[in-house]
Structures are given as C-alpha cells and as structure tokens.
N, C-alpha and C positions, 0 to 999 in steps of 0.2 A: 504493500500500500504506500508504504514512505516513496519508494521509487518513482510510482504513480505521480503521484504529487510535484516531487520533484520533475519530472518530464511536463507537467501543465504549469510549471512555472518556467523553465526553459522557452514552452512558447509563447509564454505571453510577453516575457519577454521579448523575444525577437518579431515581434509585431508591430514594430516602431514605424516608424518613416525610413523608407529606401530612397534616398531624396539623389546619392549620388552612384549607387551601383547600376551600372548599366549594362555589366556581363557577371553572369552566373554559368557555372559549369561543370566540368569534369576533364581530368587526365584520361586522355587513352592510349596507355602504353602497350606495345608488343610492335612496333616495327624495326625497333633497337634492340630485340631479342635475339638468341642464338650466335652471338658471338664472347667470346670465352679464350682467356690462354693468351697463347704468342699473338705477334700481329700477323693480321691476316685469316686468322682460323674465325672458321663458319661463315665465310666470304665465298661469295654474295648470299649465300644461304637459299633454302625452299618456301615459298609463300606458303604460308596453310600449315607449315611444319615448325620451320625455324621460328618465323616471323609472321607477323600479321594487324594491319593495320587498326580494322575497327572489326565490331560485331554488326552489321546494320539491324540486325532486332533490338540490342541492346540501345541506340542510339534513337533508334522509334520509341523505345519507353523513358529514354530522359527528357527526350522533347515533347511526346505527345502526354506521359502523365506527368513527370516530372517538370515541364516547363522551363528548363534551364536553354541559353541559348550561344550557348559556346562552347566547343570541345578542343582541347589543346591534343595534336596529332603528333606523336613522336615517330622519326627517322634516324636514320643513324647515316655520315656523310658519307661513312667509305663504301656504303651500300649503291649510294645515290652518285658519287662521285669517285669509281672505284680508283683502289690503291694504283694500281699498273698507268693508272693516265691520270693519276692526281686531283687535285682537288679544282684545280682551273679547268680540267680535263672536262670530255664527254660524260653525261649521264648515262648509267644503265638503264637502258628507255623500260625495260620488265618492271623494275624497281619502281621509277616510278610512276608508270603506267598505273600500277595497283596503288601508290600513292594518290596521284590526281582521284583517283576514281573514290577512294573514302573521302578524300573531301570536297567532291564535286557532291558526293552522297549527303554530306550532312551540311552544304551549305545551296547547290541547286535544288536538292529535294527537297531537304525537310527544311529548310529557310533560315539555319542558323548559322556560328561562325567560327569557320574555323581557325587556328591558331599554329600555323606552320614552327615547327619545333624540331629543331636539329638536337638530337637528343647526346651529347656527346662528350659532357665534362670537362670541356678545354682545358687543358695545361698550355701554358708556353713552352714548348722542347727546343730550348734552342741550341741541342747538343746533338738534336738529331739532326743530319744535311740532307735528310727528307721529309722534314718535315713542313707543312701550310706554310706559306708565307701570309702575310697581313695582303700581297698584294691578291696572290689565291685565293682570298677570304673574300675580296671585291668581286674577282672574277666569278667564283659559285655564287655569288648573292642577284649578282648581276644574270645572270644564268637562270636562275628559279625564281628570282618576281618576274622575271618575263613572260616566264610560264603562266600567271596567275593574275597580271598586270588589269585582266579584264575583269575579275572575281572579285566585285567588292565585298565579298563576307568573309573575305580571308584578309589574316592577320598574320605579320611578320615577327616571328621572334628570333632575334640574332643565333643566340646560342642555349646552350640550359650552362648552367653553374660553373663557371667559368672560376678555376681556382688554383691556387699557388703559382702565379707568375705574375709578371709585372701590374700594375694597377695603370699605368701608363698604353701599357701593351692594347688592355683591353677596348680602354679610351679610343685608342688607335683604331680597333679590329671594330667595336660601334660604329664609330663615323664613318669608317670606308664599306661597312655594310649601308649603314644609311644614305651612303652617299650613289649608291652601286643600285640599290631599291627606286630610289628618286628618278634616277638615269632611265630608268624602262618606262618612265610618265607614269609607275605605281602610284597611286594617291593613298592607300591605305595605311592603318594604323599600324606601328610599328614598336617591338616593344624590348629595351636594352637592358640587358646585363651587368651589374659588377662585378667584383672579385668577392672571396670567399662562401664560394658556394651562390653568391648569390644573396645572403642571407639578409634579412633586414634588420637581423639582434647587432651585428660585423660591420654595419653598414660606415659605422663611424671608427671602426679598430681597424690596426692592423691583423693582417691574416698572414696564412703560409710564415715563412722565412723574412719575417718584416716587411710584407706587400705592404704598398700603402694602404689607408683607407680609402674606398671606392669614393666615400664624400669628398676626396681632395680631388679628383678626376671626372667625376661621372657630368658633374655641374656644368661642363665645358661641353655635352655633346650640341649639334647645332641640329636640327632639323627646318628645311626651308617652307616645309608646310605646317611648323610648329603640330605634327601628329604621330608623334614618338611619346611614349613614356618608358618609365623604368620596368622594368622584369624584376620581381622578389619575390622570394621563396622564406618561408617559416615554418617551421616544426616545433612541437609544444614538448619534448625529452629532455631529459639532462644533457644531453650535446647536440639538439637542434638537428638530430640525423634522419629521424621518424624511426630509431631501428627499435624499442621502446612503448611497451606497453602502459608506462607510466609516463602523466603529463604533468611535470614541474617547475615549465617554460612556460609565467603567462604572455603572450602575446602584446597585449596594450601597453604595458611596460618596456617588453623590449622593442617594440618598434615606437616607442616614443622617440628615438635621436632618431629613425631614418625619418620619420612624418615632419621635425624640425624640419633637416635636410630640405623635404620636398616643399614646404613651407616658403624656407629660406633664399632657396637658391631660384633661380633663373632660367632653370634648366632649359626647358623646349617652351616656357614662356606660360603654360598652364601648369606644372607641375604637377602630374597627377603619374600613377600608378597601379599596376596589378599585380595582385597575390594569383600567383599561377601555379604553386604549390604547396600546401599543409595536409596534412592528416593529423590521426589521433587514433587513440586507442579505441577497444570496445568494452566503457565502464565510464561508470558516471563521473569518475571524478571526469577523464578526459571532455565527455558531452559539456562540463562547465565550461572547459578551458578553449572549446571549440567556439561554444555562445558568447565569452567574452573576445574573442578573437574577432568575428564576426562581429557583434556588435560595436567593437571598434570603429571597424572598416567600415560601417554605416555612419558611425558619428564622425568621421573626419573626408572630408569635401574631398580631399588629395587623392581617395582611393577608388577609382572607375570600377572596379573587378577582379573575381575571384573563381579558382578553379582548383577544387580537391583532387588529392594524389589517393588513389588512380583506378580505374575502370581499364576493361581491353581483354580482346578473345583467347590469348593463350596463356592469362594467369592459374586459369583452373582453380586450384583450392589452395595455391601459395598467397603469402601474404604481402599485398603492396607496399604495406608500414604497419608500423606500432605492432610489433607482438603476434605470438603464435594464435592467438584467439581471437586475429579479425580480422585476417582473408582481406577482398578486396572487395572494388564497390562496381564488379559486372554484376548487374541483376541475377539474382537468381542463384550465383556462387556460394559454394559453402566453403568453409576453414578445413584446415587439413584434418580437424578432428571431429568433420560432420556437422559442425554447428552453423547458424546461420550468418551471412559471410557480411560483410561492414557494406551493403547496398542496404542490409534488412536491419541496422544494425544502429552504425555510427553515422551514414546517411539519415534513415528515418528519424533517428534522436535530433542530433546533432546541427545537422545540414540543411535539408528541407525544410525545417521551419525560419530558414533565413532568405530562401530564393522570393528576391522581390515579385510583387504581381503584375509590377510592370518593367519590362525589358528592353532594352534599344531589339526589335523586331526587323527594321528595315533600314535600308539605308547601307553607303560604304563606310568601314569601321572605322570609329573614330573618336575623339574622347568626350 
C-alpha cells in the first residue's frame, strides 16, 4: 500500500507545466552491436544477427500509446565508414541502407524525430597514424547530412561521449562537424558534445589526465543558424556510469554548474540543451531520483529535451543500465531473471508520467 501511495504522489507530481520540453523519447541501441576485441573484429557484421537498428512494433507503441516523439538511433562509424577506406572514405551502402530505412520508418511514417547518433566513445588517438583526423571528421559529416539534408525530422548529433582527450580537440571536431552539416544547406537541429563522457555532473571539472573542463571550450562553438545545442548525458550511480542499481547521484544538484554554464555563456545564442541519456534502477528509491531529475529539466527554460537509455531489438533480457533487475525498456522485454523488464517497470513508474501532452509534432527540428 505504502508503495501505492508513493507512485500517486510521483504523479502528481510530474503534472506541472511542460512549458519548455519539446522532445521526449527513447535510446535505441543495437546498431553499434556485435563488435568486441581487437580492431576490426565483427566488421561489418550480419543485420538481424550482429546488429540491428530499431524494432518497428516496438517504435509503433512508443509513438502511438506512449506519445513520445523522438528516438535517438545509434550506428557505429566503422560500420558506416568502413576501416579499409576510412572514415572520409565510401559508405557501406548495406549498412546504411538498413540505417536510412529505420529512420525514414520512425520519422516519414510515424511522424516523429529522429536523432542520428554515431555511437562510438571518441578518444583522441593521437599515437595511432591511422587514426580520424578532425579533417575526416568534416568529410563523414559532410557525407551523411547530405544524405538527410531533405528530412526535416532528423536531428544531428556529432558524437556520443567523447572522452579522455583534449577539451580543445573536441571544440575542434564540433565546429568542423557543424560547419560540414551547414555546407549541404542542412537546416536542422544539431546537437554537440563535451568531454568526459559527456556528462553534465564534469561539465565544469576536469576529466581524463587533466582535460580541460568542457565549460572552458564548449562556449566558443558558433552555429550560423544559431540551431545547435549541447548533447548531455547523466546517470543517477555513484560514478554516473548507469552500471548500478543504486541511485545516489541526485541530478538537480549536479547539473546545477552545467545549467549556470548554459545560463551564462553565449553559446549558439539561445543556450538550450538535451538530456539524451539517463536511466535508473528498478526501485523506488531510483523512481524518486528519476522525478527529480525530470522535474528539473521542466523547471529550467535551458533544457529542450530528453531521451532514456535505452530501448532496441537485440537487447533480449540483458540489461541496458542500472542493475541485474531491470533489463531494458523494448516493450514487452523481461530481465534475465524473468521479471518484468524497465519498459513495465522504470518506464511506467518513473518516465511516463513526465512525457508532456504537448510535443513539437511538426515542423524541421529545432529549438
């Protein structure tokens, strides 16, 4: 009964004013799957087996019951730009062939947006002599909005968590992507990365080997159609990893110095931002630390949008985050010990009672 109670005060809670979220969503991971070990191994991999982009039932029931209108689409580059011709190189047209096709699926069909996600962790290797250049980094960007230049429900996101290398570097590899997007008459929204991880707790520290803080760099990107914002990522664990069934990171606290930041600085001229990854356990304590996270993000103007980690067709019954006991959030999924999987879960609790009632629906993406 206590339980009870507490879940009808979580949503009365979250029944406030959505006055500034305009994207609501979900991760859907599996097309950066099946590779593992040395470089190279599981390259280019089997659709269906290795890898796999979306479920399209799955993406009918977040849109038509769930109402959410944004799906973050993860790829992996060497897939999409294989190793042998680099990353300036040719596309493997197979790869993304089946790529275009999930998100022609979830943004011509079912009318929502999607959020192009090179899913890949950047380091700076600058010890490898084949490793991307910042100049390669133009040339693939330049490459793939072209592809999509005419999709306005598609959304650019430079990199996922970009971490232990220069704070500088990054800065760099942002603007020559934005600058490479702009170049194909892309108009759409764009959305940039820091260093460590990404994270919004890091935003003002140093990270790795004395990176800078992302806040010394980031404030410098320039967008000429002012429709860029930041890319952040937060986890409510003791090391902000989501690996973590316990949630001891509250949110509103630690992304108070990045919301300064966006406050503060200058950035793309609106300073606004999306949370495009959190999760959380399956237990109440976490369900609090999710509604305060969320309720955050609704009381500060700065934050456009939010997308939980992670939904996708070849999780099966592994866990996306937080803990052995809560699986992931494809509908319908259960945890590896048969129970019902964080769609039924940390969604239902948690989640759902935060997606506003009204959503940016139409239109090219934007803040």
């Amino acid at each position: 009964m206590a339980f009870s109670v507490h879940l009808g005060s979580l949503i009365a809670l979250a029944t406030g004013a959505f006055a500034t979220i305009l994207y609501a969503g979900v991760n859907e991971s599996g097309g950066e799957f099946g590779v593992f070990g040395v470089k190279g191994q599981g390259l280019p991999g089997r659709f269906g087996v290795d890898y796999e982009f979306i479920n399209k039932s799955a993406i009918d029931i977040f849109v038509d019951q769930e109402h959410v209108n944004i799906f973050r689409v993860t790829f992996l580059m060497e897939r999409m730009a294989p190793i042998e011709t680099g990353l300036s190189g040719p596309f493997n047209e197979t790869y993304f062939g089946f790529y275009e096709d999930a998100v022609n699926y979830i943004t011509l069909t079912k009318g929502a947006y999607a959020l192009i996600d090179p899913h890949n962790y950047v380091i700076g290797n600058t010890s490898d002599p084949t490793a991307a250049t910042t100049a390669d980094f133009a040339i693939f960007w330049k490459n793939l909005a072209s592809r999509f230049v005419n999709n306005e429900k598609v959304i650019f996101g430079i990199n996922n968590e970009p971490h232990d290398m220069p704070t500088q570097l990054i800065l760099l590899n942002d603007q020559a992507a934005i600058n490479s997007i702009r170049s194909t008459g892309a108009r759409q929204l764009i959305l940039a990365p820091g260093n460590g991880f990404t994270g919004g707790h890091s935003w003002n520290q140093t990270t790795g080997e004395d990176d800078a803080p992302s806040s010394e760099f980031l404030g410098f990107i320039r967008d000429p159609l002012h429709n860029t914002a930041i890319d952040v990522h937060e986890y409510l664990d003791i090391d902000f990893s989501g690996g973590h069934n316990v949630c001891s990171q509250p949110g509103p606290s630690n992304l108070a110095g990045f919301t300064s930041f966006l406050k503060q600085n200058n950035l793309k001229y609106d300073n606004m931002a999306v949370l495009s990854e959190f999760g959380a356990g399956n237990n109440e304590n976490c369900f609090e630390f999710v509604n305060d996270l969320l309720n955050y993000l609704e009381d500060n103007d700065e934050y456009i949008g939010w997308l939980a980690w992670a939904a996708g067709p070849i999780w099966g019954t592994a866990d996306a985050c937080c803990g052995p006991d809560t699986g992931n959030l494809e509908p319908g999924s259960l945890t590896s010990n048969g129970t019902a999987g964080a769609f039924d879960t940390v969604w239902k609790h948690a989640i759902r009672p935060h997606i506003p009632e009204t959503l940016k629906k139409a239109g090219i993406s934007s803040l």
